[in-house]
N, CA, C and O atoms as a GROMACS GRO file, in nm:
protein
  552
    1UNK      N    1   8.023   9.647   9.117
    1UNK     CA    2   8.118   9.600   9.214
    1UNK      C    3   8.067   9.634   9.353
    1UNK      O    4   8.017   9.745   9.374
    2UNK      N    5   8.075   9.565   9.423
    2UNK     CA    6   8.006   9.534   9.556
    2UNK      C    7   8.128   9.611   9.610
    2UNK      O    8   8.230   9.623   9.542
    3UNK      N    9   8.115   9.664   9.738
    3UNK     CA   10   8.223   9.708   9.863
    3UNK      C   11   8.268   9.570   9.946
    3UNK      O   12   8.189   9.488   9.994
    4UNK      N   13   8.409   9.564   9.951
    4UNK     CA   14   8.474   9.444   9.997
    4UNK      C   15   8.622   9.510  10.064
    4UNK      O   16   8.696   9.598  10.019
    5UNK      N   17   8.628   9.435  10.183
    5UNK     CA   18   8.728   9.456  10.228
    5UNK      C   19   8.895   9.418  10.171
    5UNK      O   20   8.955   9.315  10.138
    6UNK      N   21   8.922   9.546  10.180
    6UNK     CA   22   9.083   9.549  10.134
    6UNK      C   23   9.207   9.583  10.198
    6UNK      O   24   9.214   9.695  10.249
    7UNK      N   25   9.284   9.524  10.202
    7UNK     CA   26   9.423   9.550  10.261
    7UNK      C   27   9.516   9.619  10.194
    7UNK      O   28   9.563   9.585  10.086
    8UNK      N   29   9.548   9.734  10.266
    8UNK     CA   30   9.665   9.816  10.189
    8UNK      C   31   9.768   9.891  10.314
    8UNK      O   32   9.755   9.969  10.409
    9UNK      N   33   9.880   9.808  10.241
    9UNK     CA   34  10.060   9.867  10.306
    9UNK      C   35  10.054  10.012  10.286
    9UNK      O   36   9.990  10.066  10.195
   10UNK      N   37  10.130  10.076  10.382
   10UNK     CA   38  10.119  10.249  10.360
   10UNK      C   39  10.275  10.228  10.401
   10UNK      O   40  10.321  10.120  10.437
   11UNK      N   41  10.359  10.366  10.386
   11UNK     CA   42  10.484  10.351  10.364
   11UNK      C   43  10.512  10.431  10.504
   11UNK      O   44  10.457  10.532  10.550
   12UNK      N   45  10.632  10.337  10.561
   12UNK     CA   46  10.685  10.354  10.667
   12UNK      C   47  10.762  10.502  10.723
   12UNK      O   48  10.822  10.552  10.628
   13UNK      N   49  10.770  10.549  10.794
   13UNK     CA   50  10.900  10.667  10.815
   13UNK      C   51  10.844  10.792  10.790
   13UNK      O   52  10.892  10.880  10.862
   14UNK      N   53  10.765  10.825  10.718
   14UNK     CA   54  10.729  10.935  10.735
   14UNK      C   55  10.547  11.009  10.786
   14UNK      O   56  10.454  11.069  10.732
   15UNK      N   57  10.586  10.950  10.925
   15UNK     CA   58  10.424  10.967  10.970
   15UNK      C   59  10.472  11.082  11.081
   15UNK      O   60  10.400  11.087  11.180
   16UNK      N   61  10.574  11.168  11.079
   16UNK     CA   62  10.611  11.256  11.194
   16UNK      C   63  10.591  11.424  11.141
   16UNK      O   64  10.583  11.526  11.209
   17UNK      N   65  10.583  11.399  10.945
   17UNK     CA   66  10.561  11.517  10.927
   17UNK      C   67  10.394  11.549  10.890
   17UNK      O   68  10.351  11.663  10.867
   18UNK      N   69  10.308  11.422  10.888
   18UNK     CA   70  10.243  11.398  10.836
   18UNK      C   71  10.126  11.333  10.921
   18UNK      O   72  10.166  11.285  11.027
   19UNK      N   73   9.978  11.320  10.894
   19UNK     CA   74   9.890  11.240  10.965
   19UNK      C   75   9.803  11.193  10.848
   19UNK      O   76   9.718  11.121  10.900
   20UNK      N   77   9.783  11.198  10.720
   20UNK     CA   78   9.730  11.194  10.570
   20UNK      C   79   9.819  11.083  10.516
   20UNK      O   80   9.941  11.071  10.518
   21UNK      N   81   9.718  11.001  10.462
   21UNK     CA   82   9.789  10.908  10.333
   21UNK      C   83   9.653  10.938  10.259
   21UNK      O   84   9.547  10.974  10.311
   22UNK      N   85   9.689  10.909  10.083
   22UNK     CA   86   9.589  10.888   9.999
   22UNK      C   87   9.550  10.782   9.934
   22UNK      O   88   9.616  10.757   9.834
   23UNK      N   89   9.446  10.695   9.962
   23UNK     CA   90   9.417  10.589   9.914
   23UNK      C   91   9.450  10.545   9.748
   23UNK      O   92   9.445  10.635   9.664
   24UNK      N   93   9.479  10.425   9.711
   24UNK     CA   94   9.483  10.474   9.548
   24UNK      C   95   9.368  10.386   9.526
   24UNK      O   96   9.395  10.272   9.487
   25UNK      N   97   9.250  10.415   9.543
   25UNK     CA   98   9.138  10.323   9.484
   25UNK      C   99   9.014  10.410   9.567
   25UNK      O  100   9.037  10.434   9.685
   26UNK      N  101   8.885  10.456   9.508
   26UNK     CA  102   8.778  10.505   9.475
   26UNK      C  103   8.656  10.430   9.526
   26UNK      O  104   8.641  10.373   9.418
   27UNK      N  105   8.543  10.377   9.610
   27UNK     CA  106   8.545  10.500   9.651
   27UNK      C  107   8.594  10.429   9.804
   27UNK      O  108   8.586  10.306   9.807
   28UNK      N  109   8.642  10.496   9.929
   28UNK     CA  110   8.651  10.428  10.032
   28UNK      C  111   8.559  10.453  10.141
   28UNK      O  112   8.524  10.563  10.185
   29UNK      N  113   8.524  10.337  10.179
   29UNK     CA  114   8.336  10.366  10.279
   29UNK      C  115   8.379  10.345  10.422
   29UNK      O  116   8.288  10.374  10.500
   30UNK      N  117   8.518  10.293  10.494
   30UNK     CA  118   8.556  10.270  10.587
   30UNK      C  119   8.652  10.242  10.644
   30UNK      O  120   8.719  10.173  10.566
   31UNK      N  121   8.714  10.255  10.756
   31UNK     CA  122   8.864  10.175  10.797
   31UNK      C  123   8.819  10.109  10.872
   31UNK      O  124   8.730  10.150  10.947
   32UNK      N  125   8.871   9.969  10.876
   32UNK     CA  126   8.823   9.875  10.964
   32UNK      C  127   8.919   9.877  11.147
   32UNK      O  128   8.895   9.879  11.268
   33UNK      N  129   9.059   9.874  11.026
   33UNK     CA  130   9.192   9.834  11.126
   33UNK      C  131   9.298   9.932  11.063
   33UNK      O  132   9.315   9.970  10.947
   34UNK      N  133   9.378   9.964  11.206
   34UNK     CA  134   9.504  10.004  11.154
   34UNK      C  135   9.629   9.941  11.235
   34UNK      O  136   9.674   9.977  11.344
   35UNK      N  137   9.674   9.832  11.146
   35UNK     CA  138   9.827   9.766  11.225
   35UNK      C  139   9.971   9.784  11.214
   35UNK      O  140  10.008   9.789  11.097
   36UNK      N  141  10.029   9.792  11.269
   36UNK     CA  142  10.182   9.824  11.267
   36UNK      C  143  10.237   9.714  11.279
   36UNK      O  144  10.170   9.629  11.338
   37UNK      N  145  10.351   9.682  11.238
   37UNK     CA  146  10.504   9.619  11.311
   37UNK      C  147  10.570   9.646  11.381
   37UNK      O  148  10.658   9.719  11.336
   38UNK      N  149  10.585   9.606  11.556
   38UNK     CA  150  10.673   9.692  11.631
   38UNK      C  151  10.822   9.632  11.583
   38UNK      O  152  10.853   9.553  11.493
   39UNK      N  153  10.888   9.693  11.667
   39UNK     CA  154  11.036   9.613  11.652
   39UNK      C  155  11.067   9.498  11.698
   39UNK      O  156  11.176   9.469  11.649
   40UNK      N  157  11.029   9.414  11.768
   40UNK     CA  158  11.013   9.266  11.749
   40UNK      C  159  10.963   9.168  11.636
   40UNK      O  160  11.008   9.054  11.625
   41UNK      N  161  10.867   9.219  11.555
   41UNK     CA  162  10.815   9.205  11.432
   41UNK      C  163  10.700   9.141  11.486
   41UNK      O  164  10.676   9.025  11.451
   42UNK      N  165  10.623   9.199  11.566
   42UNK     CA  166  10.490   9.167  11.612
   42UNK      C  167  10.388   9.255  11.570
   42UNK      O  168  10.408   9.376  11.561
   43UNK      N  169  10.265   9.193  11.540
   43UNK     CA  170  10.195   9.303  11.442
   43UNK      C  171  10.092   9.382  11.592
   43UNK      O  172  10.070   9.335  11.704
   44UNK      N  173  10.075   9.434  11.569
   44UNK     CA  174  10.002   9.525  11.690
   44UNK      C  175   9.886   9.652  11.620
   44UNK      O  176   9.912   9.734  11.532
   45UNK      N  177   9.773   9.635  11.687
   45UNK     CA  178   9.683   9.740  11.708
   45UNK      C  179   9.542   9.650  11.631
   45UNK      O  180   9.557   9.594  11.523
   46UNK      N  181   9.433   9.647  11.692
   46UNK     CA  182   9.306   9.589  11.672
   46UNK      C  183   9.182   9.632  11.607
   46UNK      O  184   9.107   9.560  11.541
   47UNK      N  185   9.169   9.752  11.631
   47UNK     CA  186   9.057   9.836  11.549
   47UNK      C  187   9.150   9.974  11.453
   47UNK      O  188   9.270  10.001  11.446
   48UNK      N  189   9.019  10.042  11.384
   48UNK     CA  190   9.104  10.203  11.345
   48UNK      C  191   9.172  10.267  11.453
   48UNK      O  192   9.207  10.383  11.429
   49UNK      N  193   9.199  10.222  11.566
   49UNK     CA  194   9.243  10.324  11.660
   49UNK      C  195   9.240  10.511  11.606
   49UNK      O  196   9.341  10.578  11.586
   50UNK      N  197   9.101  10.559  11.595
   50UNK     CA  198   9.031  10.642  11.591
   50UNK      C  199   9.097  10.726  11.440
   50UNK      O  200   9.064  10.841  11.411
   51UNK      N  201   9.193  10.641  11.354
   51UNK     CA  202   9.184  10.716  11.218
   51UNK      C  203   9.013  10.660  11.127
   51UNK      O  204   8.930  10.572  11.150
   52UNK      N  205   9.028  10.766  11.026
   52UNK     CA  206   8.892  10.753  10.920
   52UNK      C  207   8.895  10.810  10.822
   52UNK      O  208   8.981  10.899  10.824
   53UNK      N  209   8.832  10.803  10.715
   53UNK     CA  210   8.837  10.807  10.595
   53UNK      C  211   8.730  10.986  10.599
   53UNK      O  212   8.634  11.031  10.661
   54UNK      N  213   8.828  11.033  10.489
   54UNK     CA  214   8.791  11.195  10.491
   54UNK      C  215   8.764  11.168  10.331
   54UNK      O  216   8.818  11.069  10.282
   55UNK      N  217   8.667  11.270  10.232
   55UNK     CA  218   8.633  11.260  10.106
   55UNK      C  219   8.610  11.115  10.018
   55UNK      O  220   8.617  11.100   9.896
   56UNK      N  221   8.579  11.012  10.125
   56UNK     CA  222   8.558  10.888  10.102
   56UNK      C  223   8.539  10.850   9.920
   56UNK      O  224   8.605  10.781   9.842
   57UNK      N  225   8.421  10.930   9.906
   57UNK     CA  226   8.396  10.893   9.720
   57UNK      C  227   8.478  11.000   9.631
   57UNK      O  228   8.455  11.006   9.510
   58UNK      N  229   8.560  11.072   9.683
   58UNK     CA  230   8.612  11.179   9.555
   58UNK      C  231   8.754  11.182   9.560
   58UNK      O  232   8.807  11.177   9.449
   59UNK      N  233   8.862  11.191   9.697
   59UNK     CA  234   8.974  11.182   9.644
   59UNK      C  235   8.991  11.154   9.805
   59UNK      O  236   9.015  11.244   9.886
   60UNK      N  237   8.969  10.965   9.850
   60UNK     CA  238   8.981  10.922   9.944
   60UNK      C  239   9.116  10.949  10.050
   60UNK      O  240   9.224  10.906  10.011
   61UNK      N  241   9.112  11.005  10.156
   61UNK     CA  242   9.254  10.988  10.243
   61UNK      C  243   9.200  10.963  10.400
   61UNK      O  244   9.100  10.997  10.463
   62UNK      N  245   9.289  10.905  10.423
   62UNK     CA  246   9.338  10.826  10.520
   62UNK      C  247   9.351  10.943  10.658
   62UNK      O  248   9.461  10.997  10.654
   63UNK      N  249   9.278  10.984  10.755
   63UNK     CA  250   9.343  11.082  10.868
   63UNK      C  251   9.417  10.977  10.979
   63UNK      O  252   9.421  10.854  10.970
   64UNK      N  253   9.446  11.021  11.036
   64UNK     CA  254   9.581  10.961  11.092
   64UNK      C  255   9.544  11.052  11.245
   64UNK      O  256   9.564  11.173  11.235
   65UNK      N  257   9.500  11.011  11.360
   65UNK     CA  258   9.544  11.109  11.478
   65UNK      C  259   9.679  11.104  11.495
   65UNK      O  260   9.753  11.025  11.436
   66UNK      N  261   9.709  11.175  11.564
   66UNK     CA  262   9.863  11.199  11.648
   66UNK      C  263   9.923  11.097  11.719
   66UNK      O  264  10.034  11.048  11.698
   67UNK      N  265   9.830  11.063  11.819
   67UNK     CA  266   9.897  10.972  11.868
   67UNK      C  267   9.944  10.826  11.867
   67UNK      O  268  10.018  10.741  11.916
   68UNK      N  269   9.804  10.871  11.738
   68UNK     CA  270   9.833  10.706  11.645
   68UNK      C  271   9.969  10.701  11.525
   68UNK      O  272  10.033  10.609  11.474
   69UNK      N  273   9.973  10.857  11.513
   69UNK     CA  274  10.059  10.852  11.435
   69UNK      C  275  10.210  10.847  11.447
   69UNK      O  276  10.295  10.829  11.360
   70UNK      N  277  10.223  10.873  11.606
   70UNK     CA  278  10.395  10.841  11.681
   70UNK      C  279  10.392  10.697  11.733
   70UNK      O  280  10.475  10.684  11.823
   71UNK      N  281  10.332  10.596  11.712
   71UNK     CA  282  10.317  10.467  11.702
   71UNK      C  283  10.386  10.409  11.542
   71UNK      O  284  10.484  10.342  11.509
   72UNK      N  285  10.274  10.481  11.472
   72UNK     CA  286  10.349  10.453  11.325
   72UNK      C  287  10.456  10.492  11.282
   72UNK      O  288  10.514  10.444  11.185
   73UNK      N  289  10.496  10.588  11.353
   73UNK     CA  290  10.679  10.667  11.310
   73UNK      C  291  10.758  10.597  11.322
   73UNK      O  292  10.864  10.620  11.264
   74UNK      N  293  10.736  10.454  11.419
   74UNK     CA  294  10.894  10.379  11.458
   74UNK      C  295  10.847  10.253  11.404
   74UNK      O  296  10.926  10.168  11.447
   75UNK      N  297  10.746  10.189  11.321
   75UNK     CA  298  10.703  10.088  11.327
   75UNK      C  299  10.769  10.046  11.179
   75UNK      O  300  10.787  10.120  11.082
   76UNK      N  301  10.798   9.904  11.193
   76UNK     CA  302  10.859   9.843  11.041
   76UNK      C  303  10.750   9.856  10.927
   76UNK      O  304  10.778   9.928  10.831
   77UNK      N  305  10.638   9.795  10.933
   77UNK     CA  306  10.507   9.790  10.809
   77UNK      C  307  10.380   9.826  10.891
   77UNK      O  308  10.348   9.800  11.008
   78UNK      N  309  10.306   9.904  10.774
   78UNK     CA  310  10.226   9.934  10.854
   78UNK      C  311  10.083   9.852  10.755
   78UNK      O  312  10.154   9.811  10.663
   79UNK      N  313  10.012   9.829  10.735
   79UNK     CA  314   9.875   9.817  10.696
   79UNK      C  315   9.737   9.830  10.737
   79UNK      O  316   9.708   9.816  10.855
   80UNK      N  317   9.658   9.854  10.659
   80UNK     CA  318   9.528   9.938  10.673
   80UNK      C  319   9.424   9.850  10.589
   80UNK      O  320   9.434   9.845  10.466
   81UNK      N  321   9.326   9.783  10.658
   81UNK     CA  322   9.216   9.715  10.610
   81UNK      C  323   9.084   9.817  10.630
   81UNK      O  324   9.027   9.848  10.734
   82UNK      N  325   9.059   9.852  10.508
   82UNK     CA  326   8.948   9.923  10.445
   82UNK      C  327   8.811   9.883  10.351
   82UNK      O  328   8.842   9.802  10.263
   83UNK      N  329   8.719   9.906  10.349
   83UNK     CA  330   8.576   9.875  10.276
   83UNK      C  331   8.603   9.962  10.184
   83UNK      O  332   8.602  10.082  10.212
   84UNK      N  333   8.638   9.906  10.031
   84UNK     CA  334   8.630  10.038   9.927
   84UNK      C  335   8.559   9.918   9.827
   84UNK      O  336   8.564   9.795   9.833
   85UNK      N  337   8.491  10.012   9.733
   85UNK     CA  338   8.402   9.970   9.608
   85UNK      C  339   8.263  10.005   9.641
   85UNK      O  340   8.224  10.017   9.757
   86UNK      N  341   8.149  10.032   9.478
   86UNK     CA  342   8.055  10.044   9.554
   86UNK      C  343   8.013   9.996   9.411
   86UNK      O  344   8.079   9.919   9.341
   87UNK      N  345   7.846  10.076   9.365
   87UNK     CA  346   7.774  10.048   9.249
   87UNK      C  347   7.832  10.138   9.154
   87UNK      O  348   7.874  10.250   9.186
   88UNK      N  349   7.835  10.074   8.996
   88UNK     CA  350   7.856  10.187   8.896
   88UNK      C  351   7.805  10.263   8.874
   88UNK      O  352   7.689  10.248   8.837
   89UNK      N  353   7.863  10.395   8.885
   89UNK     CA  354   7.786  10.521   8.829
   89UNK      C  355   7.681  10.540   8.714
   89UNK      O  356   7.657  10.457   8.626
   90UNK      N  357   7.646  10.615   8.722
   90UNK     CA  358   7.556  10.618   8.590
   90UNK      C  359   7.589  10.654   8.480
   90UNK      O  360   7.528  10.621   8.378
   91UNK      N  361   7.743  10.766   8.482
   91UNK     CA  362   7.826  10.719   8.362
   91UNK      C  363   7.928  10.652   8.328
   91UNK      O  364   8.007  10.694   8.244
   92UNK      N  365   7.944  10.522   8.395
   92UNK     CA  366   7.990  10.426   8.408
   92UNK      C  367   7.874  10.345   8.363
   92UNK      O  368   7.930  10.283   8.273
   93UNK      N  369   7.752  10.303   8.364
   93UNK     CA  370   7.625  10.218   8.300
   93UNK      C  371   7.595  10.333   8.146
   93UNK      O  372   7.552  10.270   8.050
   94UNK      N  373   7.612  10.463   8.126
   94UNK     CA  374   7.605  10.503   7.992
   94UNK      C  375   7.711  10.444   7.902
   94UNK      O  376   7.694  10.370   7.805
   95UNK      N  377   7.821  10.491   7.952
   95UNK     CA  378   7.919  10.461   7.926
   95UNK      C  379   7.971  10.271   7.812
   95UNK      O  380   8.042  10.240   7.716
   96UNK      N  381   7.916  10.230   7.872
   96UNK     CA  382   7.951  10.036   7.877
   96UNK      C  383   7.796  10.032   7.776
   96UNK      O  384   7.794   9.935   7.700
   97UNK      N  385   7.683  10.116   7.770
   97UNK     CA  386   7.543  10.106   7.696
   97UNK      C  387   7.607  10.142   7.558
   97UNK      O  388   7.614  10.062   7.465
   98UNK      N  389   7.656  10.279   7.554
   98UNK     CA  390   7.727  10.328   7.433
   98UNK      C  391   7.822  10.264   7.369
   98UNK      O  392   7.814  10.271   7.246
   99UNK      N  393   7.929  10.191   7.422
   99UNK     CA  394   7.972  10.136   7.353
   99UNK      C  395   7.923   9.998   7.282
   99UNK      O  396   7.933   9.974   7.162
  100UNK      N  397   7.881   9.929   7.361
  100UNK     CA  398   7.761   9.825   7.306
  100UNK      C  399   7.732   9.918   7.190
  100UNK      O  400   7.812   9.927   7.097
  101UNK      N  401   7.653   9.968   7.193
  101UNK     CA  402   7.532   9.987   7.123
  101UNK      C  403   7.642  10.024   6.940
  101UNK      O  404   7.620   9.993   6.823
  102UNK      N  405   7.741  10.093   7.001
  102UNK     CA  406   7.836  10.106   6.884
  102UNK      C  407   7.900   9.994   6.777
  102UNK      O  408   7.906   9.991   6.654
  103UNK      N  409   7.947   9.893   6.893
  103UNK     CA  410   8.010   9.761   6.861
  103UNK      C  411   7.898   9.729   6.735
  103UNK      O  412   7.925   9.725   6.615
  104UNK      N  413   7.736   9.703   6.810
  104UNK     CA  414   7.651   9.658   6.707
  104UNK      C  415   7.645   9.734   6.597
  104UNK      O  416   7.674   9.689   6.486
  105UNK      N  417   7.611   9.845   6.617
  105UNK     CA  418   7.585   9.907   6.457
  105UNK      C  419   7.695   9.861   6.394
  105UNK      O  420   7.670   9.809   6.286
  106UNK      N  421   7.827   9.864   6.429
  106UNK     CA  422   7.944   9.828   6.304
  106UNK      C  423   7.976   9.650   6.276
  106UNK      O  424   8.069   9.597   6.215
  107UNK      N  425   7.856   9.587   6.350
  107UNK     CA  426   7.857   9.468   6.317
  107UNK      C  427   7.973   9.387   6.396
  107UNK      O  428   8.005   9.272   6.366
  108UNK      N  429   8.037   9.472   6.514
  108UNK     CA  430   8.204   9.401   6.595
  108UNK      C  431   8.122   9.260   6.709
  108UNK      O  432   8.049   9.272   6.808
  109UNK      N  433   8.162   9.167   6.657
  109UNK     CA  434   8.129   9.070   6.784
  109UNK      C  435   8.299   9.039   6.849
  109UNK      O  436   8.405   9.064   6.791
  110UNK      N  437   8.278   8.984   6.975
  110UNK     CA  438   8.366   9.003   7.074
  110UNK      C  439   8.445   8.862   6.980
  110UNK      O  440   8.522   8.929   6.912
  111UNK      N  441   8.462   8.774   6.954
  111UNK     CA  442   8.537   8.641   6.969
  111UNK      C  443   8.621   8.698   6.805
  111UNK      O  444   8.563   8.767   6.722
  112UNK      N  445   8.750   8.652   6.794
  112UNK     CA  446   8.839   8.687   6.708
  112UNK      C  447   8.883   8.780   6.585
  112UNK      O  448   8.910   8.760   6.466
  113UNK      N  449   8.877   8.916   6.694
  113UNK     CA  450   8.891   9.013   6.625
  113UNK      C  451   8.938   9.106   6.753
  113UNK      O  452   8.892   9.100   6.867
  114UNK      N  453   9.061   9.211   6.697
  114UNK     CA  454   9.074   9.294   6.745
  114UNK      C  455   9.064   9.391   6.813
  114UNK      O  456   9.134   9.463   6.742
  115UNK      N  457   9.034   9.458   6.898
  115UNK     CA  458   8.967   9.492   7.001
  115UNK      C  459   8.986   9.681   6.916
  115UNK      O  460   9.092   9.737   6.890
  116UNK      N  461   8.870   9.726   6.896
  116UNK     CA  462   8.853   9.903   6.900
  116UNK      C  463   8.876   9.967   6.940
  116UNK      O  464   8.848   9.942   7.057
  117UNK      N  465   8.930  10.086   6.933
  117UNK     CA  466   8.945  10.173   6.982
  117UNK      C  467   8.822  10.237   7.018
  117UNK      O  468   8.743  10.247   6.925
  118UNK      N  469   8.783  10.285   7.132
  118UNK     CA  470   8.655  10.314   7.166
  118UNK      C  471   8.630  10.512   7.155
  118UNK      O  472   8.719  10.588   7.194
  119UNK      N  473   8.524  10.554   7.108
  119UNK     CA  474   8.486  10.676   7.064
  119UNK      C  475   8.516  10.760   7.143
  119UNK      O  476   8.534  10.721   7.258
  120UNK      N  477   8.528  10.868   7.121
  120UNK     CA  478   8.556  11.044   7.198
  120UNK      C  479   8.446  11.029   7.295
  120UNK      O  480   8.473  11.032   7.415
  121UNK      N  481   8.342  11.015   7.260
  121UNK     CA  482   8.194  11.068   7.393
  121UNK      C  483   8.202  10.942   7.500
  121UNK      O  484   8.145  10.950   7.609
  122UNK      N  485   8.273  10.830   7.464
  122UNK     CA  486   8.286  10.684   7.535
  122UNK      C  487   8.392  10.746   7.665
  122UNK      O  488   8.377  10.757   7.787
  123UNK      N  489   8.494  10.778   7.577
  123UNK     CA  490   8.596  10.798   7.672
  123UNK      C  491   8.616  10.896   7.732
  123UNK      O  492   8.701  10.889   7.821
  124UNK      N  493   8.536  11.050   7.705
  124UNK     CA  494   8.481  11.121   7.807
  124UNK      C  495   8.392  11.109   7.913
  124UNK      O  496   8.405  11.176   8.016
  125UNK      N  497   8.276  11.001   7.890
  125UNK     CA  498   8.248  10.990   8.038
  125UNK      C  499   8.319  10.856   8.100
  125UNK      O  500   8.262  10.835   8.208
  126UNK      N  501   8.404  10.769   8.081
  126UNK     CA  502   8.460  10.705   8.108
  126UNK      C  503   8.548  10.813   8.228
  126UNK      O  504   8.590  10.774   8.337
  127UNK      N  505   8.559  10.933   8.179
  127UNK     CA  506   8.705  11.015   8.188
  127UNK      C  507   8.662  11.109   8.335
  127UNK      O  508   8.732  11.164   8.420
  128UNK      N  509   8.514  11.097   8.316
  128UNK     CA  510   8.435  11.178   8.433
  128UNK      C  511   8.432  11.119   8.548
  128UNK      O  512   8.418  11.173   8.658
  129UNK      N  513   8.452  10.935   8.510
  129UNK     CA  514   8.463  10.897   8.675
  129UNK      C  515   8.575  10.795   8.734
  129UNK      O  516   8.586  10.726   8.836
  130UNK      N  517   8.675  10.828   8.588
  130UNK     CA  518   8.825  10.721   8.619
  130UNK      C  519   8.928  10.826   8.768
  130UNK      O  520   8.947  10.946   8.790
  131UNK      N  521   8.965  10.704   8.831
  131UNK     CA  522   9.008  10.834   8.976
  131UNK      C  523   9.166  10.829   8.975
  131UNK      O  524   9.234  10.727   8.981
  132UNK      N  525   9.208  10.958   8.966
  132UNK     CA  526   9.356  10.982   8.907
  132UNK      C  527   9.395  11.029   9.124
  132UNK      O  528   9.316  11.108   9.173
  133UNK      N  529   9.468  10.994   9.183
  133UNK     CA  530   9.525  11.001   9.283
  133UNK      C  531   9.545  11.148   9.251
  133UNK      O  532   9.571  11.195   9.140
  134UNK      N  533   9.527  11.224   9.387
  134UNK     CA  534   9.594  11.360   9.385
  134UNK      C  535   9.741  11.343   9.369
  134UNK      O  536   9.806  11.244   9.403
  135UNK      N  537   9.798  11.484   9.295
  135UNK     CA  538   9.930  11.491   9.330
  135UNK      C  539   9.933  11.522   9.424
  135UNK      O  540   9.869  11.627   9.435
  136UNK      N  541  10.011  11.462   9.589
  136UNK     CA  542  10.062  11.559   9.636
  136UNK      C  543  10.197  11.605   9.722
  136UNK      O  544  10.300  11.538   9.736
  137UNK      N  545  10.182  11.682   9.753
  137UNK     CA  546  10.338  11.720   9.781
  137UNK      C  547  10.424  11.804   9.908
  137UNK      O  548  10.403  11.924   9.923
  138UNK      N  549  10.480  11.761   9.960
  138UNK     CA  550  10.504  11.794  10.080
  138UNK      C  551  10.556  11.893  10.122
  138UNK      O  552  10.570  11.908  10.243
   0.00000   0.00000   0.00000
């Protein structure tokens, strides 16, 4: 998967206790833009106005300056156009090899038949680079 630009809504009202959002998608390489809704319902702001992406490939978030962020406190919607995706890992290419290679030995071709349950060592490194959002908590 190639890196492509994406649009993502972040949730309104609470940017006064806060300057952090967490992306839910892996890995993120950039912020392009950050726009608001003022209260006219006009969308406003042209570049990142100086937010950026902190832990980009491991547990992506969003920094937020201050003064960008009492802009966003009163604003109706906010959205954030970002560069996320990149190349598959290498246990992500083991991963997709192994199971192949399994399918064949048990003779499974893909067209009308049930789909497998895929092996313990499959779904451990599957498990090494699936990206679970931090909890977090305020």
């Amino acid at each position: 998967m190639e890196a492509t630009s994406y649009e993502f809504d972040l949730p309104t009202g609470c940017w006064d206790t806060c300057c952090t959002w967490w992306f839910p998608v892996r890995p993120v390489n950039s912020v392009a833009k950050v726009e608001y809704m003022d209260e006219d319902g006009v969308w406003a702001g042209e570049d990142a106005g100086g937010a950026y992406v902190l832990q980009g490939h491991d547990e992506p978030k969003l920094i937020v300056p201050s003064a960008l962020a009492a802009l966003l406190q009163s604003a109706k919607a906010i959205r954030v156009t970002a560069s996320a995706g990149g190349l598959p890992t290498q246990q992500h290419r083991q991963a997709v090899i192994m199971m192949v290679k399994e399918w064949r030995d048990a003779g499974i071709a893909l067209e009308g038949i049930e789909m497998t349950k895929v092996s313990f060592h499959i779904r451990a490194l599957m498990g090494q680079v699936r990206y679970r959002r931090p909890l977090v908590v305020d």
